[in-house]
N, C-alpha and C positions, 0 to 999 in steps of 0.2 A: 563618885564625882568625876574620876579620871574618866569611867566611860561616857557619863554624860554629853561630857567637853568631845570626845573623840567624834560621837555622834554627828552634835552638832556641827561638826568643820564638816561632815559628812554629806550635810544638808544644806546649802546655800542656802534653799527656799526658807525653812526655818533660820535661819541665823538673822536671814533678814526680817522678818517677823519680827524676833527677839529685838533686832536694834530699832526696827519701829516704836515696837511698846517701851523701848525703854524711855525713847528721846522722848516720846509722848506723853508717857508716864513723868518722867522729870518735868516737863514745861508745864504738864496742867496740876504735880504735887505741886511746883515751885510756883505756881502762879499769882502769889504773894506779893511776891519779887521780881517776877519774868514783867507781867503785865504793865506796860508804861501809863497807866489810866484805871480810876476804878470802873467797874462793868458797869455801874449806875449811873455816872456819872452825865447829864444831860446839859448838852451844849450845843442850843438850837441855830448858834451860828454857823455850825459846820455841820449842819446835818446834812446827810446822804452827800459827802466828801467820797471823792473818789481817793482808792489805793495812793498814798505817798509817804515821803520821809516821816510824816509826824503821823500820818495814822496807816500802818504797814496792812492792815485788810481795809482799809477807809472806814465810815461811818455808817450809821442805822440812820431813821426818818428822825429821830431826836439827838442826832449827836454824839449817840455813845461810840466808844470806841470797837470795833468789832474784833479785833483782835484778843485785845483783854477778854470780851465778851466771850470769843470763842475757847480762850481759856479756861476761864472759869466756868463755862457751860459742858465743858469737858468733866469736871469733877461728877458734875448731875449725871451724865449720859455713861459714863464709864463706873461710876458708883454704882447705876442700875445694875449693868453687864455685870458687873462681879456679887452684887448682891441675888440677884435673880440667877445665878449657875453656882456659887455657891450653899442658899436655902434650899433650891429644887434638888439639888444634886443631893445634900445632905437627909432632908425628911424623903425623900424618892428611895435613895438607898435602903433606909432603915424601914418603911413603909416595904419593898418588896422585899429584901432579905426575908423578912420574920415573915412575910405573906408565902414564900415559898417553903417554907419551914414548919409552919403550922399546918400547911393544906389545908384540906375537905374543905366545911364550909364555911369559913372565914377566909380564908383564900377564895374563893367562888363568888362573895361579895365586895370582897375588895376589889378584884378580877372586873368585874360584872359594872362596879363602880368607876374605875380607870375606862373602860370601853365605852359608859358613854358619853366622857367629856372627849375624848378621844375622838369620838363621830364627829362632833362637831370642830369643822375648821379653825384652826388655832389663833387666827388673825379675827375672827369672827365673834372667838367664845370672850378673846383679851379685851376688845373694846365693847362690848356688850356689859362684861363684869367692868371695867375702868367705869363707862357712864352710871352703870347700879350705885358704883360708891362715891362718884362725883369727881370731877375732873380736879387733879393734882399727880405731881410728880410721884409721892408715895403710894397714892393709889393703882399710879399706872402701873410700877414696880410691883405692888402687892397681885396684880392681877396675871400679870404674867407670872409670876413663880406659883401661881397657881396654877394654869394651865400648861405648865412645864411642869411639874412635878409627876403627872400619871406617866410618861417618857421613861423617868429615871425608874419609878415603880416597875414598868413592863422588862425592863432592861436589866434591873437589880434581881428582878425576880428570874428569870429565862437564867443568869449567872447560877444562881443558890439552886434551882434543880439540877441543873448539870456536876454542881460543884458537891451537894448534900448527898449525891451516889459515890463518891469516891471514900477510896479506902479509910482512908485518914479520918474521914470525917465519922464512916462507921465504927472504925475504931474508935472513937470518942462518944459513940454515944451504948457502946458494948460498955465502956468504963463510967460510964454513969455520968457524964458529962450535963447541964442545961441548956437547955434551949437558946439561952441569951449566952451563953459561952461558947456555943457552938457557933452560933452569927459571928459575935467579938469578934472569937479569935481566929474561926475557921473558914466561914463565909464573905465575911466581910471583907479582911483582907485578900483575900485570894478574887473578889471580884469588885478590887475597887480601880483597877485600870481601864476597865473597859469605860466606867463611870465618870472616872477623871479625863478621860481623851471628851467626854461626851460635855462633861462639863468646861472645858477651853472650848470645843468648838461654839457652847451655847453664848459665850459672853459677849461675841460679836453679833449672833441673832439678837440676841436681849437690848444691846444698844441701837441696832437696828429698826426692835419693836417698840422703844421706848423713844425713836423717833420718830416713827409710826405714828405713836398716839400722841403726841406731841405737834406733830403738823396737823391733824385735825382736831386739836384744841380739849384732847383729855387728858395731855400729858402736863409737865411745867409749864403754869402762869407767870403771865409776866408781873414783875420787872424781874422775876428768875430768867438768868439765861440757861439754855437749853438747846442743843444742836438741832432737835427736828422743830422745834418752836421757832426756833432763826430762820429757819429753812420756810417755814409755812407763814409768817410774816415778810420774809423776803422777795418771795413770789409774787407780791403786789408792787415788787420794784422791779422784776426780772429785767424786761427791755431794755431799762436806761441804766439801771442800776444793778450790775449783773453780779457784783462783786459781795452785796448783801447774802447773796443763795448762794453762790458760787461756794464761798470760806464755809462755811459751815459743812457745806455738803459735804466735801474734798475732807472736809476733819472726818467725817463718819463713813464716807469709803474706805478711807486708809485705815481707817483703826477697824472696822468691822474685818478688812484684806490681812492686816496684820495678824488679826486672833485665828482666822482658818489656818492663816500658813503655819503659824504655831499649834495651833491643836492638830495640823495633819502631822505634824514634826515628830507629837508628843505620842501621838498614836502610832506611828513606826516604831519611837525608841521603846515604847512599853510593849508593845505587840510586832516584834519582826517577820513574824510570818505574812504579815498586811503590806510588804511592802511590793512594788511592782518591781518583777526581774528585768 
């Protein structure tokens, strides 16, 4: 812990990362109680209200509060990021360890299987698979941790060749060690850094893609709020009403800005030879 902490005083860039996600992280858990308005709340009197004391982002075309809105739409978009980098990361990891570990031709098919969702563009194969299974926030998420997943696979596995020739590991399997003991306790830990830097950097893509598909209407429906669904309903207010796109947008720049500068953070402190002299 003590080195953690040293680290990070080490790293502005990261610390300020960390205090983005944190304040971000507290306003959109606490949004319970931050939010002066509920997100649904519809009051056609003050609709599309510009930025002021009583409504601090102004309003939508029906009134709601956008602020709140973009609170609580924060929980959707941010629950994605971490749902989609922690599934992928997790079945990626264990799908390539044991794939590098088995070889020949189980390895050859998984291999063979990873390359070719792989060919196809990942922004391409996401909303192809979103619209198969019908547009919804869970489906968006479900889609992308699927075409994230052969990533961690090619990643996990390049790890376990390199790591499965060292002594240690030979030594464990002169002693009669199993295959799944061998991953546990030898492969797995020893190549789960490279994994986890890969995993922080993806939670910002993830929130990114899940606004993606959300501004062209596979992501969250409404009356869910959702940061690229604001975004993509906002657009039809851009001109007059700039402040509808604007707030949401600035929520998903920051927070996707925030996640890189902490995955680049995380990936110096676990990997120091990555860093530039």
């Amino acid at each position: 812990m003590t080195y953690f902490w040293y680290q990070l005083r080490r790293s502005p860039l990261m610390l300020l990362g960390v205090l983005i996600l944190l304040a971000i992280g507290l306003a959109v858990g606490l949004a319970g109680w931050v939010a002066p308005y509920d997100p649904e709340q519809i009051n056609l009197v003050q609709r599309l209200a510009a930025p002021s004391a009583q409504h601090w982002f102004g309003t939508d075309e029906v009134g709601r509060d956008i602020f709140s809105r973009v609170l609580y739409g924060g929980q959707q978009s941010i629950g994605v990021g971490l749902f989609v980098a922690g599934c992928a990361s997790v079945v990626g990891a264990i799908v390539g360890c044991f794939s590098g570990i088995l070889g020949g031709r189980i390895d050859g098919l998984i291999m063979r299987t990873m390359d070719v969702v792989l060919s196809v563009p990942s922004l391409v194969l996401i909303m192809a698979l979103a619209a198969a299974l019908g547009p919804s926030l869970f489906n968006a998420m479900l889609a992308i941790t699927l075409v994230r997943i052969p990533f961690y696979v090619r990643l996990a596995r390049g790890q376990t060749l390199s790591i499965r020739e060292m002594a240690y590991v030979q030594a464990a399997w002169t002693f009669g060690a199993s295959r799944r003991h061998v991953v546990s306790w030898h492969v797995v830990r020893n190549a789960a850094s490279p994994i986890v830097v890969q995993a922080t950097l993806d939670v910002g893509g993830a929130i990114l893609m899940a606004a993606a598909l959300g501004f062209i209407g596979l992501g969250a429906q409404q009356p869910t709020a959702e940061w690229g669904a604001m975004v993509a309903t906002g657009r039809n207010f851009l001109l007059d009403q700039w402040w509808y796109t604007v707030t949401p947008g600035c929520a998903i720049l920051v927070t996707a800005l925030a996640c890189n500068l902490v995955g680049d953070g995380v990936r110096d402190l676990l990997d120091p030879k990555s860093r530039v002299k």
